[in-house]
PyMOL Python script that loads the backbone (N, CA, C, O; Angstrom):
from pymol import cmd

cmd.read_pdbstr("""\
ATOM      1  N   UNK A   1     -40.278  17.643   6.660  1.00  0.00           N
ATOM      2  CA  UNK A   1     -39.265  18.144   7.582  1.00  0.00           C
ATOM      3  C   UNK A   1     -39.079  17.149   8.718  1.00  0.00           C
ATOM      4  O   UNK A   1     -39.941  16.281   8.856  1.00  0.00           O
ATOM      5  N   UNK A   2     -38.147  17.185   9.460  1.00  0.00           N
ATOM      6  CA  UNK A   2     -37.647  16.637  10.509  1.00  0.00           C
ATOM      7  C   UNK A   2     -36.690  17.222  11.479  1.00  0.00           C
ATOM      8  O   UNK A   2     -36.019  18.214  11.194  1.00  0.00           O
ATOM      9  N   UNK A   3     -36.627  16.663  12.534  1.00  0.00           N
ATOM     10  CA  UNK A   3     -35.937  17.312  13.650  1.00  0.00           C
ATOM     11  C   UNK A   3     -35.141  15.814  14.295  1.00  0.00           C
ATOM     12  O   UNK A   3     -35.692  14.784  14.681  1.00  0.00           O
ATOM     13  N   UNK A   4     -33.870  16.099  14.247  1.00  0.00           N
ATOM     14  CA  UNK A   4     -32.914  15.854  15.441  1.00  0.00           C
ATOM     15  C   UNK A   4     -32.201  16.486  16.401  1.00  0.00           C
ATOM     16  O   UNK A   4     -31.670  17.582  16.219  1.00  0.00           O
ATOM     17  N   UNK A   5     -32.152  15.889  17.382  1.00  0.00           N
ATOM     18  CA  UNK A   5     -31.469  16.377  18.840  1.00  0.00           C
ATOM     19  C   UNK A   5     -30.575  15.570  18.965  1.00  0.00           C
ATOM     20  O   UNK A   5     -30.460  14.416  18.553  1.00  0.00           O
ATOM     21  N   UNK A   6     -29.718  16.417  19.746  1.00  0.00           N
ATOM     22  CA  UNK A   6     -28.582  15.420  20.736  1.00  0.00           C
ATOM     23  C   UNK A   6     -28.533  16.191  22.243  1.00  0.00           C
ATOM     24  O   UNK A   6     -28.294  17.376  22.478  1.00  0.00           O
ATOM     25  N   UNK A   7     -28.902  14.896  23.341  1.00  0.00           N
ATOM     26  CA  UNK A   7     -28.980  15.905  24.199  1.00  0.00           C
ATOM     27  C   UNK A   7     -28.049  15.073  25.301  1.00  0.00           C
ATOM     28  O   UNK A   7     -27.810  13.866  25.317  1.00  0.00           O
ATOM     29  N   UNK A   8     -27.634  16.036  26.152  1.00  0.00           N
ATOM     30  CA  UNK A   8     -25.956  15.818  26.760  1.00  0.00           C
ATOM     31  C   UNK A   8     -26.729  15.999  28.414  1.00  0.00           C
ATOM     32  O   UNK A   8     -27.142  17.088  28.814  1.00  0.00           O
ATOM     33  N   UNK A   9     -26.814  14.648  29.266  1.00  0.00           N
ATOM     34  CA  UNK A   9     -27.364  15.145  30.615  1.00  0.00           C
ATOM     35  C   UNK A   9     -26.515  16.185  31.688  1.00  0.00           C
ATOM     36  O   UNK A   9     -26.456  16.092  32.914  1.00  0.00           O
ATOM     37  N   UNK A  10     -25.901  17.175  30.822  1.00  0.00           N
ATOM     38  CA  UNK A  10     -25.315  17.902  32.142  1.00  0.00           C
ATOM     39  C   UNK A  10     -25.778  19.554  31.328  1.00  0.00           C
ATOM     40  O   UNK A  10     -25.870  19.904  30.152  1.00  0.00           O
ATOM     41  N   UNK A  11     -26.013  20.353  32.836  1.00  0.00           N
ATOM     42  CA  UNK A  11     -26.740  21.444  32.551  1.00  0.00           C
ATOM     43  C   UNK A  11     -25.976  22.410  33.970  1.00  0.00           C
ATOM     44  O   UNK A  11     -25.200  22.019  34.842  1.00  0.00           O
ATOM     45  N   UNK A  12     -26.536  23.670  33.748  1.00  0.00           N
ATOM     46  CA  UNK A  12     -26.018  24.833  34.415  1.00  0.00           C
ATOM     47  C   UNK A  12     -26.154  24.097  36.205  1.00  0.00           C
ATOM     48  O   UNK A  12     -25.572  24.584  37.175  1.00  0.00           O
ATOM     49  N   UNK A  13     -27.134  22.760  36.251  1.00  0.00           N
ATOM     50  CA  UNK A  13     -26.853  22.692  38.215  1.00  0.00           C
ATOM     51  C   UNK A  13     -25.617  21.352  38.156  1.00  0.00           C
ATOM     52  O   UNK A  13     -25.636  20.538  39.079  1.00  0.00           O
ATOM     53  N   UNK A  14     -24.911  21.248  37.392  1.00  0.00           N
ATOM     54  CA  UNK A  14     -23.910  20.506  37.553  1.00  0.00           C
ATOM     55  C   UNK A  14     -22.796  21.507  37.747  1.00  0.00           C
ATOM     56  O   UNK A  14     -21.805  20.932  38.197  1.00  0.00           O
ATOM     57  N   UNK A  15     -22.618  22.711  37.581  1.00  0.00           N
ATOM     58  CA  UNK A  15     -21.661  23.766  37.913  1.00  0.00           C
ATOM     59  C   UNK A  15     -21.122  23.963  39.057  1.00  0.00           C
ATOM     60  O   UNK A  15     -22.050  23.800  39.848  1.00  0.00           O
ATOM     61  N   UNK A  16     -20.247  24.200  39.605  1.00  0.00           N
ATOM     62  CA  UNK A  16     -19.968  25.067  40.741  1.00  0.00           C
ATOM     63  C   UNK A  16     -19.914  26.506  40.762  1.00  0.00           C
ATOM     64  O   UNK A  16     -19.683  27.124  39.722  1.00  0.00           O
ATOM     65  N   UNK A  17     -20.137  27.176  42.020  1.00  0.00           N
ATOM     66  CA  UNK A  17     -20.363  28.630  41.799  1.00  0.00           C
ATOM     67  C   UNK A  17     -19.211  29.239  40.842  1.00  0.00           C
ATOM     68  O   UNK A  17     -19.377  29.708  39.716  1.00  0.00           O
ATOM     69  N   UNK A  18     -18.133  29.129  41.487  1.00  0.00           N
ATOM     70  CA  UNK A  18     -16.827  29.956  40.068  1.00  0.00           C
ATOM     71  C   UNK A  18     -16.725  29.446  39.086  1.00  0.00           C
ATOM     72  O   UNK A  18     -15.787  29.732  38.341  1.00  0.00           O
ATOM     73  N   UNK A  19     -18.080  28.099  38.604  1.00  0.00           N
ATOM     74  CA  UNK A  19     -18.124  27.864  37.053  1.00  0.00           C
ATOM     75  C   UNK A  19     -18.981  28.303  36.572  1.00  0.00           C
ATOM     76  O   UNK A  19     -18.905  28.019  35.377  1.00  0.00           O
ATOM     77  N   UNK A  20     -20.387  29.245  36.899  1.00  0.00           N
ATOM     78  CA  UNK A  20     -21.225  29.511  36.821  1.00  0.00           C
ATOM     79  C   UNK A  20     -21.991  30.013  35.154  1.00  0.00           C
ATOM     80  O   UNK A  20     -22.361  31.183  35.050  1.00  0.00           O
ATOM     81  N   UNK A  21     -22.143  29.201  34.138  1.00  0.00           N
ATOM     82  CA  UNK A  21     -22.088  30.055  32.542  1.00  0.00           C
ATOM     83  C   UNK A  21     -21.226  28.949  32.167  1.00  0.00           C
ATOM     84  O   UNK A  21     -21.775  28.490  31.166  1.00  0.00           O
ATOM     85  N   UNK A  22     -20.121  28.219  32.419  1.00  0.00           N
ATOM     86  CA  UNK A  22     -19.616  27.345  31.351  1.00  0.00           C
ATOM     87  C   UNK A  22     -20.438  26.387  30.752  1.00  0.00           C
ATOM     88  O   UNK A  22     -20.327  25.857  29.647  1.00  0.00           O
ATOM     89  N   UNK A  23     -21.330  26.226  31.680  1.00  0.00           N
ATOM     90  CA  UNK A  23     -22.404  25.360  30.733  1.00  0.00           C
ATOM     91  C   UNK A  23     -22.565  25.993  29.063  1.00  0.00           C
ATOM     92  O   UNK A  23     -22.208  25.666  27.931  1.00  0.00           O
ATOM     93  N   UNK A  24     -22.926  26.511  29.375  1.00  0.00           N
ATOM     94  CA  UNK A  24     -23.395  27.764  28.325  1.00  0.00           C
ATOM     95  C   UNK A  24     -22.785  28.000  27.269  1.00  0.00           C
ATOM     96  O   UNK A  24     -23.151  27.854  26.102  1.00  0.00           O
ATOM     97  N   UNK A  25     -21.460  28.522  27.863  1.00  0.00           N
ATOM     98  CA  UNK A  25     -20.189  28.438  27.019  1.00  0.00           C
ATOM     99  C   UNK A  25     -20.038  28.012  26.267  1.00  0.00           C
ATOM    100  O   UNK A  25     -19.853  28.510  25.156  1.00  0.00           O
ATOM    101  N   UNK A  26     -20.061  26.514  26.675  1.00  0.00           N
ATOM    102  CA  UNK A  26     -19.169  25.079  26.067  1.00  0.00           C
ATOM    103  C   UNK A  26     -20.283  25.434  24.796  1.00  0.00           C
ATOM    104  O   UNK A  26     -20.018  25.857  23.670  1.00  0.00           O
ATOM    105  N   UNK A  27     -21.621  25.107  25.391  1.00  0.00           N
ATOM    106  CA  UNK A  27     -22.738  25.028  23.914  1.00  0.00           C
ATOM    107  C   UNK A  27     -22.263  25.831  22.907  1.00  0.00           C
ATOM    108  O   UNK A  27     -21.867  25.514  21.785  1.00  0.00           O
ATOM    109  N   UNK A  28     -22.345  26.894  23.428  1.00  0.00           N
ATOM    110  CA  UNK A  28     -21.808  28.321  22.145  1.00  0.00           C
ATOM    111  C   UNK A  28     -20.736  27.714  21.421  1.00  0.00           C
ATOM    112  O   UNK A  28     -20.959  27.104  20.375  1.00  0.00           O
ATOM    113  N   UNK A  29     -19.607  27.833  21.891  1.00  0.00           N
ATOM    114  CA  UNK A  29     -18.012  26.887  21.237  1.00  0.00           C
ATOM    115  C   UNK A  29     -18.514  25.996  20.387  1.00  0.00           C
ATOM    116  O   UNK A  29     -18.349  26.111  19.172  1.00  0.00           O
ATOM    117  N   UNK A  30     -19.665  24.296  21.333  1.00  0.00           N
ATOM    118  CA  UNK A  30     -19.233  23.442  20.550  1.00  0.00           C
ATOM    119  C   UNK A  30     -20.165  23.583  19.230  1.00  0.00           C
ATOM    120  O   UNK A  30     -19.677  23.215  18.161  1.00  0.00           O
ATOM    121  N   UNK A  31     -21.169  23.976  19.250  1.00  0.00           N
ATOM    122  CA  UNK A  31     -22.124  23.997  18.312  1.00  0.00           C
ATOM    123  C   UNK A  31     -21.862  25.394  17.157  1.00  0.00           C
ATOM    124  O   UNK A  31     -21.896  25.081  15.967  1.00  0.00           O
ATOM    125  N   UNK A  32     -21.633  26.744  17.462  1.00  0.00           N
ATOM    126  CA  UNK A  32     -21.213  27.942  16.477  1.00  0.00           C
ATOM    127  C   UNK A  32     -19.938  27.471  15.764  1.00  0.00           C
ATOM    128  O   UNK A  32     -19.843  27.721  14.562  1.00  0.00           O
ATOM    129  N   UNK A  33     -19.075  26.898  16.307  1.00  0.00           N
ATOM    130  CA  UNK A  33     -17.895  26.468  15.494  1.00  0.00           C
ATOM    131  C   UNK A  33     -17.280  25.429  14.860  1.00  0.00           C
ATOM    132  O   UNK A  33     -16.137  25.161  14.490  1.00  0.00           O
ATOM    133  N   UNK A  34     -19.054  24.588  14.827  1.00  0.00           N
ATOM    134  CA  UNK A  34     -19.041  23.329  14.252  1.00  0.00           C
ATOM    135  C   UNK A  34     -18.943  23.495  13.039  1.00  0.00           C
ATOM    136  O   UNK A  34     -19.925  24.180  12.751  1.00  0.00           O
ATOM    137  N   UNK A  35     -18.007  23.173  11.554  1.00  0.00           N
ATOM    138  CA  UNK A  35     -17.516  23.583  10.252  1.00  0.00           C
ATOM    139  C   UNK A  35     -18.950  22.612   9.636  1.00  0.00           C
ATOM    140  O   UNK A  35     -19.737  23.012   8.777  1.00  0.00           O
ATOM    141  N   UNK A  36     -19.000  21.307  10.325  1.00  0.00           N
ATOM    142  CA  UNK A  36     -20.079  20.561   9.840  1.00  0.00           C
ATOM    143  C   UNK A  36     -21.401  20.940   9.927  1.00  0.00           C
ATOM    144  O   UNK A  36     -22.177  20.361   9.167  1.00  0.00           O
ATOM    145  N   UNK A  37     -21.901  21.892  10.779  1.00  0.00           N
ATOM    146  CA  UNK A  37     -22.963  22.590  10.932  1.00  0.00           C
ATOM    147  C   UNK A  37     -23.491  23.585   9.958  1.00  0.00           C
ATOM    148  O   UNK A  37     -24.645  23.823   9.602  1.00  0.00           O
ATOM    149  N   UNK A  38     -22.026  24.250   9.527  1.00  0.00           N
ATOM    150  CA  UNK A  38     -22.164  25.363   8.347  1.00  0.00           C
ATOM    151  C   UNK A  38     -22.425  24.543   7.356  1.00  0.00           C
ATOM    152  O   UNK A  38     -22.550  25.234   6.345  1.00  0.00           O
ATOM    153  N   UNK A  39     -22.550  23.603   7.154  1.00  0.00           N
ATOM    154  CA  UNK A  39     -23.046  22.683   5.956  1.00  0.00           C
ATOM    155  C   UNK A  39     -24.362  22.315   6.007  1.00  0.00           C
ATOM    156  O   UNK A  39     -24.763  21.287   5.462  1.00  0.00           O
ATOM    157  N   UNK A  40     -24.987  22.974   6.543  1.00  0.00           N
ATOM    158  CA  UNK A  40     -26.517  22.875   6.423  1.00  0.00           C
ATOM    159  C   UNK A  40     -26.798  24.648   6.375  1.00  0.00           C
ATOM    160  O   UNK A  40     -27.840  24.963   5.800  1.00  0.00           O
ATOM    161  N   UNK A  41     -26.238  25.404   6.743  1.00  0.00           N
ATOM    162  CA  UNK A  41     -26.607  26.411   6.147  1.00  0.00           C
ATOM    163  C   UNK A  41     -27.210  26.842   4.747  1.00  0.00           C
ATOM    164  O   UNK A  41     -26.299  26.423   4.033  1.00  0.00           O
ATOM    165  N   UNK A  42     -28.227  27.456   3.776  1.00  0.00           N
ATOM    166  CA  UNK A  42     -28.846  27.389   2.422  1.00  0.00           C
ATOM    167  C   UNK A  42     -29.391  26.281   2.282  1.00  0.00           C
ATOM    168  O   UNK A  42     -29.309  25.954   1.098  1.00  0.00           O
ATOM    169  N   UNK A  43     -30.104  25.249   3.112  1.00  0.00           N
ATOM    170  CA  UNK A  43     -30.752  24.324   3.023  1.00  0.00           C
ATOM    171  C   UNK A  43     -32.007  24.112   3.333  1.00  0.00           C
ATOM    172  O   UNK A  43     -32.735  23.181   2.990  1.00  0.00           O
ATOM    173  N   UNK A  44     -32.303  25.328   4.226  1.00  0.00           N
ATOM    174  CA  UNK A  44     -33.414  25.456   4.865  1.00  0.00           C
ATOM    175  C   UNK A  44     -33.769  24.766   6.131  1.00  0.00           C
ATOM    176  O   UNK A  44     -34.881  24.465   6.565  1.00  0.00           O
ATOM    177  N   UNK A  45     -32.265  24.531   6.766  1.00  0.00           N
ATOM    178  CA  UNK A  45     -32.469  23.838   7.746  1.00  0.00           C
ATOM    179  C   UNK A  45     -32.364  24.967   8.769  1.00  0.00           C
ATOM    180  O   UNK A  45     -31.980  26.021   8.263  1.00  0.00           O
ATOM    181  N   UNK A  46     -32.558  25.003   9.810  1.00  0.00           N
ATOM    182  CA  UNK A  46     -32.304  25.640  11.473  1.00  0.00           C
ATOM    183  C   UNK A  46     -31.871  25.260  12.330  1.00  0.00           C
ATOM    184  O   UNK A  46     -32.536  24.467  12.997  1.00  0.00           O
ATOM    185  N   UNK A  47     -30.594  25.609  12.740  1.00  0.00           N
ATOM    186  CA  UNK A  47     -30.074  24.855  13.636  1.00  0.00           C
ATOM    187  C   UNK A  47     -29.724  25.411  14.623  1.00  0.00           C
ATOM    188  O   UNK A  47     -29.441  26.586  14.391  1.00  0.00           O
ATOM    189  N   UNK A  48     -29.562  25.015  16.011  1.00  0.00           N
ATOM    190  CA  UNK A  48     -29.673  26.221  17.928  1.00  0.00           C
ATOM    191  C   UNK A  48     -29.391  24.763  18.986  1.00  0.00           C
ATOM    192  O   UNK A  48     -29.563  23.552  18.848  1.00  0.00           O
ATOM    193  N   UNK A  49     -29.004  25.428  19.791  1.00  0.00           N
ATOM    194  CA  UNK A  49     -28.897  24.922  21.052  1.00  0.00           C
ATOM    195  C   UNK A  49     -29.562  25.284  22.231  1.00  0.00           C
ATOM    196  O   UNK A  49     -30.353  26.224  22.151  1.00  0.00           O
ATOM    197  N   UNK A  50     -29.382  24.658  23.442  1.00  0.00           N
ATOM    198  CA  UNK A  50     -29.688  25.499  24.515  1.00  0.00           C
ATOM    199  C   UNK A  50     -29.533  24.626  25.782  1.00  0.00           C
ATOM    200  O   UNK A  50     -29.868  23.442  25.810  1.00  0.00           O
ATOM    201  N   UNK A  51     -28.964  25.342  26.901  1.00  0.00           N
ATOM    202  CA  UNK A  51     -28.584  24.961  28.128  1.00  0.00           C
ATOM    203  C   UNK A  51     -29.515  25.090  29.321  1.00  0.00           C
ATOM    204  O   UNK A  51     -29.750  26.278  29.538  1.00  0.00           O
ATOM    205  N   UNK A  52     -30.216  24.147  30.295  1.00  0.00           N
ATOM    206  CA  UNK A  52     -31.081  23.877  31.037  1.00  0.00           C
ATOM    207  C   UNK A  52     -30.466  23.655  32.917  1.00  0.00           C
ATOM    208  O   UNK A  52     -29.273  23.927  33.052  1.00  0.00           O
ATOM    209  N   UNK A  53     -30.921  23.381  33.718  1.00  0.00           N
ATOM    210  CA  UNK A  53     -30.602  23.485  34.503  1.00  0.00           C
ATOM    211  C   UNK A  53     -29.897  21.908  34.564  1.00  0.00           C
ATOM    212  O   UNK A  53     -28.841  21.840  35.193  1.00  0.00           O
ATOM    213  N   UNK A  54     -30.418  20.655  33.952  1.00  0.00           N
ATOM    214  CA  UNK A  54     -30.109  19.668  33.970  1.00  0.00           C
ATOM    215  C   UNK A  54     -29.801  19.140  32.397  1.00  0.00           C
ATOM    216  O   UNK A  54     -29.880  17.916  32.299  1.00  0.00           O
ATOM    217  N   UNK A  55     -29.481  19.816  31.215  1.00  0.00           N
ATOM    218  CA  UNK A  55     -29.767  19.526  29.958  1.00  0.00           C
ATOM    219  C   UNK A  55     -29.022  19.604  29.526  1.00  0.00           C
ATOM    220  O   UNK A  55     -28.298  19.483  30.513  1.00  0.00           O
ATOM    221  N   UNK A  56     -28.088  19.782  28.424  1.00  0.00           N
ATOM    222  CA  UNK A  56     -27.822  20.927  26.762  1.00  0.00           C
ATOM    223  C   UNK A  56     -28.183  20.387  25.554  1.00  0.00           C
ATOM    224  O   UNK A  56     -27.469  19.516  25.059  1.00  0.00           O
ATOM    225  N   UNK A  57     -29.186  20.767  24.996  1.00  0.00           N
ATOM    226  CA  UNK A  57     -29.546  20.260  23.805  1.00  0.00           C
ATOM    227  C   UNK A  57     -29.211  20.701  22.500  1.00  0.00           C
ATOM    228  O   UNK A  57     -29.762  21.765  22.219  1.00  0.00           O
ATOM    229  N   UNK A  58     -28.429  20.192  21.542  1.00  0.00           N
ATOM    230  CA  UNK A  58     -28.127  20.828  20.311  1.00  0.00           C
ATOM    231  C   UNK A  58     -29.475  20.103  19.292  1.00  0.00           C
ATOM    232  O   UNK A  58     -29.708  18.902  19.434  1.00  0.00           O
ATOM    233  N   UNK A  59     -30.023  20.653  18.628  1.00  0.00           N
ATOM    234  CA  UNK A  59     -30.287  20.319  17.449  1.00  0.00           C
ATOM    235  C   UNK A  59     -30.825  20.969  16.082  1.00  0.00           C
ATOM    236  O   UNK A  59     -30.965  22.191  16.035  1.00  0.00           O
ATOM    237  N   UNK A  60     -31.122  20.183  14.986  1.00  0.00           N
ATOM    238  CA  UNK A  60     -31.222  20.593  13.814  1.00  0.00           C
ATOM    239  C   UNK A  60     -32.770  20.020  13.209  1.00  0.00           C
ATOM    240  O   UNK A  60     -33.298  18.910  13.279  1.00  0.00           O
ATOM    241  N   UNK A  61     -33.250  21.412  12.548  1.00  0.00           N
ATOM    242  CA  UNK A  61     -34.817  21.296  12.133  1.00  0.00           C
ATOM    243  C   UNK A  61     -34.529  20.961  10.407  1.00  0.00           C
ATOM    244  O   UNK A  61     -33.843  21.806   9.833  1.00  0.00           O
ATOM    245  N   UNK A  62     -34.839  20.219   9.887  1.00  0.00           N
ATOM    246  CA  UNK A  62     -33.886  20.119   8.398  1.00  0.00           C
ATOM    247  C   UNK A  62     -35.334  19.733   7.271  1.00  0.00           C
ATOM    248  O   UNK A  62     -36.154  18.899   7.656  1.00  0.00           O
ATOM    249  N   UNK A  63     -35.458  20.218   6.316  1.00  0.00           N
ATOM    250  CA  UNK A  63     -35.681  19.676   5.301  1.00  0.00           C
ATOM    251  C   UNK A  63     -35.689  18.025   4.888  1.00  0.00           C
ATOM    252  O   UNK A  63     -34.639  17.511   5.275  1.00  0.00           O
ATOM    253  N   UNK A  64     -36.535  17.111   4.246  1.00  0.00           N
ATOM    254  CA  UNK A  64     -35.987  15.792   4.394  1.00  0.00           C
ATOM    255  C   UNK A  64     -34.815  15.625   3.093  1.00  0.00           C
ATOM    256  O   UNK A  64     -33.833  14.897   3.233  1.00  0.00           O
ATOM    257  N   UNK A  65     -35.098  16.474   1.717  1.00  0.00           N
ATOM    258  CA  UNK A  65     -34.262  16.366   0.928  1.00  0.00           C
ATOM    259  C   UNK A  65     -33.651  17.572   0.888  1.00  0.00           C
ATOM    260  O   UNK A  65     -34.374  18.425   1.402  1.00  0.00           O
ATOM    261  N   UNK A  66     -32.490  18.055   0.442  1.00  0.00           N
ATOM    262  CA  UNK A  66     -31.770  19.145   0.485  1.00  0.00           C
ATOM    263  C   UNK A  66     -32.442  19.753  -0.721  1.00  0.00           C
ATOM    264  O   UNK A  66     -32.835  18.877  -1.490  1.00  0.00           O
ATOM    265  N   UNK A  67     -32.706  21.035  -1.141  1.00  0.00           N
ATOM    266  CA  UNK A  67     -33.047  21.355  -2.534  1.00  0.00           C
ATOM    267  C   UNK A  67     -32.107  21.815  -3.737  1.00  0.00           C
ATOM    268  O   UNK A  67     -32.408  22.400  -4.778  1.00  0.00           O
ATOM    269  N   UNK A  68     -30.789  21.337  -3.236  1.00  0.00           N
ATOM    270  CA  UNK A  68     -30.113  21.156  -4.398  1.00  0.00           C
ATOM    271  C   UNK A  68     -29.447  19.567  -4.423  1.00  0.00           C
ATOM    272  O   UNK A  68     -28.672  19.023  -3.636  1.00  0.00           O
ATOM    273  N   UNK A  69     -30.145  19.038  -5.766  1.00  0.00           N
ATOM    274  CA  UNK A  69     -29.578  17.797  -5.851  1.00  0.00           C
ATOM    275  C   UNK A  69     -30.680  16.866  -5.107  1.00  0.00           C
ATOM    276  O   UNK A  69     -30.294  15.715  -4.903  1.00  0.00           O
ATOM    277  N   UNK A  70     -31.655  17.103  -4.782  1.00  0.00           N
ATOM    278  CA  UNK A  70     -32.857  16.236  -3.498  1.00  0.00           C
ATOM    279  C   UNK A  70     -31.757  15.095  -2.907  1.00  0.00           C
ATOM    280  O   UNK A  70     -32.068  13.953  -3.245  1.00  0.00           O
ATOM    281  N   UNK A  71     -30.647  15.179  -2.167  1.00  0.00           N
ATOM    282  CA  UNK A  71     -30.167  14.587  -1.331  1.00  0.00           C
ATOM    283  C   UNK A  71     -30.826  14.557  -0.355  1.00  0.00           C
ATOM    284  O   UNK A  71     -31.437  15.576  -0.033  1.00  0.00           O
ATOM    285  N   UNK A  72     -30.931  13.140   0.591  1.00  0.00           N
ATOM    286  CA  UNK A  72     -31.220  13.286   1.862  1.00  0.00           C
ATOM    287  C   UNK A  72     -30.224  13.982   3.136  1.00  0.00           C
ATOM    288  O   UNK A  72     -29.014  13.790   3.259  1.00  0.00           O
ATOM    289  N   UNK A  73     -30.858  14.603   3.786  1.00  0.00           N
ATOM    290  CA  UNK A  73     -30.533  15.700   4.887  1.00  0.00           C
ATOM    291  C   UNK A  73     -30.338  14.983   6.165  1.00  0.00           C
ATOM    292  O   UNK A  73     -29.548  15.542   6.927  1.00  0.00           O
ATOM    293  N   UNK A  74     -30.848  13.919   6.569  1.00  0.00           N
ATOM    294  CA  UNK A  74     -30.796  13.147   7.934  1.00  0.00           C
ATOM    295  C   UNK A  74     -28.768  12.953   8.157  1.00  0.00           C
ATOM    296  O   UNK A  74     -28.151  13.178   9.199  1.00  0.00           O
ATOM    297  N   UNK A  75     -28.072  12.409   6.591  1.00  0.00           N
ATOM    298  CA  UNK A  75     -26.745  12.249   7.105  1.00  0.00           C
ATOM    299  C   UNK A  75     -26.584  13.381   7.377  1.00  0.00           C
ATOM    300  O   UNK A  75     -26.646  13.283   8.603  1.00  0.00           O
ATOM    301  N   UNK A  76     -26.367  14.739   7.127  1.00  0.00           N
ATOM    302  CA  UNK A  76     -25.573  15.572   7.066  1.00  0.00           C
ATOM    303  C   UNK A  76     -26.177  16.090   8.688  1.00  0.00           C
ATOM    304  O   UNK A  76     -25.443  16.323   9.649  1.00  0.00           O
ATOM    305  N   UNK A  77     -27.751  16.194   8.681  1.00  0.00           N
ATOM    306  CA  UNK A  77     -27.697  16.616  10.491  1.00  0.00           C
ATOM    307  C   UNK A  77     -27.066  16.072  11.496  1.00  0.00           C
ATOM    308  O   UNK A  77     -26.385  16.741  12.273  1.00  0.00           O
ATOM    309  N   UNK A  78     -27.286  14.299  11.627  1.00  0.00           N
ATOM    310  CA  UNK A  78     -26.380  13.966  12.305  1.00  0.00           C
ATOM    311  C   UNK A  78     -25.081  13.748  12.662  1.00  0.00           C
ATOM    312  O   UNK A  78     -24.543  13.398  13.713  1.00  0.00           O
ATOM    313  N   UNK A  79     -24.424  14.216  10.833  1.00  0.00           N
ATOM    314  CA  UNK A  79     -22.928  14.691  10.824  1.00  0.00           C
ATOM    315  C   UNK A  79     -22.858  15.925  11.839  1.00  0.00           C
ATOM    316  O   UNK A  79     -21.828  16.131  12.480  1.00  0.00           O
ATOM    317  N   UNK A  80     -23.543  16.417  11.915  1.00  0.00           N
ATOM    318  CA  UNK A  80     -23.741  17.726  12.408  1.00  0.00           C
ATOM    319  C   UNK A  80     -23.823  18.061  13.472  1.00  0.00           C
ATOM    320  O   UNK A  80     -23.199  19.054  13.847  1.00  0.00           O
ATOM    321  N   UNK A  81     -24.891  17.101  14.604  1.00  0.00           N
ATOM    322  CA  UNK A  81     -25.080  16.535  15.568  1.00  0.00           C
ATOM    323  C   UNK A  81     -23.578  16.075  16.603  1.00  0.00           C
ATOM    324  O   UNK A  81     -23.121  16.425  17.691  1.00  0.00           O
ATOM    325  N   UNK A  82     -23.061  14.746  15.108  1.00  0.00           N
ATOM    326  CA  UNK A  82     -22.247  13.805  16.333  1.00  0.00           C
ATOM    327  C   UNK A  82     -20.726  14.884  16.015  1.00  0.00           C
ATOM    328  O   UNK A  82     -19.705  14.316  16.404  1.00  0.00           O
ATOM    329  N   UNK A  83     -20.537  15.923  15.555  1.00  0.00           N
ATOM    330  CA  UNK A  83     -19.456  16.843  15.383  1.00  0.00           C
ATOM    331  C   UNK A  83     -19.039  17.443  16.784  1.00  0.00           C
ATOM    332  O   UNK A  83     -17.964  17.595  17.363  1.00  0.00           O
ATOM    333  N   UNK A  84     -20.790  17.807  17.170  1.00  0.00           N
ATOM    334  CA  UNK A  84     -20.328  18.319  18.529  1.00  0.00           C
ATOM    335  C   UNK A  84     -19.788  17.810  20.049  1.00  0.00           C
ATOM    336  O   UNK A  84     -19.458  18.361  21.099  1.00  0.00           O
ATOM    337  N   UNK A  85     -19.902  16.355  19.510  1.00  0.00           N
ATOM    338  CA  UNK A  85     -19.293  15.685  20.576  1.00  0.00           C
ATOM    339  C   UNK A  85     -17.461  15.002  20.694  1.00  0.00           C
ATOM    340  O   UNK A  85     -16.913  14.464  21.656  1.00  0.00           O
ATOM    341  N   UNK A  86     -16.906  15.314  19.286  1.00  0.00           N
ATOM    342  CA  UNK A  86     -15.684  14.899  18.698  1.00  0.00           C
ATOM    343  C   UNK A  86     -15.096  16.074  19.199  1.00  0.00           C
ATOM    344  O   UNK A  86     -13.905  16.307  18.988  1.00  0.00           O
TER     345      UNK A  86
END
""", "prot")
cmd.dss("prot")
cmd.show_as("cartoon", "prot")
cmd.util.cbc("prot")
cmd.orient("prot")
């Protein structure tokens, strides 16, 4: 197994008060509605985010070969990964 991150230096104290949660937000949006993400779904991979006071970290816990086909899994996380920044 393996793990990649992508981590973005802005977090909930880069906000202003009437932005208070978009940190948060954005994570939810960019990462739940990543189409490339659902492509590691049935792989046995795990994939989450999470927003820090100075942070947001997306990443993916993956299998090294997929178990259908023993493809390697590293492209498809970091497909997965650099999705959320496009």
């Amino acid at each position: 197994r393996f793990e990649a991150h992508l981590q973005v230096f802005s977090g909930s104290s880069d906000e202003l008060e009437p932005q208070q949660g978009i940190a948060h937000l954005t994570e939810h949006v960019a990462y739940m509605g990543s189409r490339k993400r659902e492509r590691l779904f049935g792989t046995g991979s795990q994939t989450n985010a999470y927003t820090d006071f100075h942070h947001t970290v997306f990443y993916a816990a993956c299998p090294v070969l997929s178990p259908r086909g023993n493809q390697p899994m590293l492209p498809m996380a970091l497909d997965a990964l650099v999705d959320v920044m496009e």
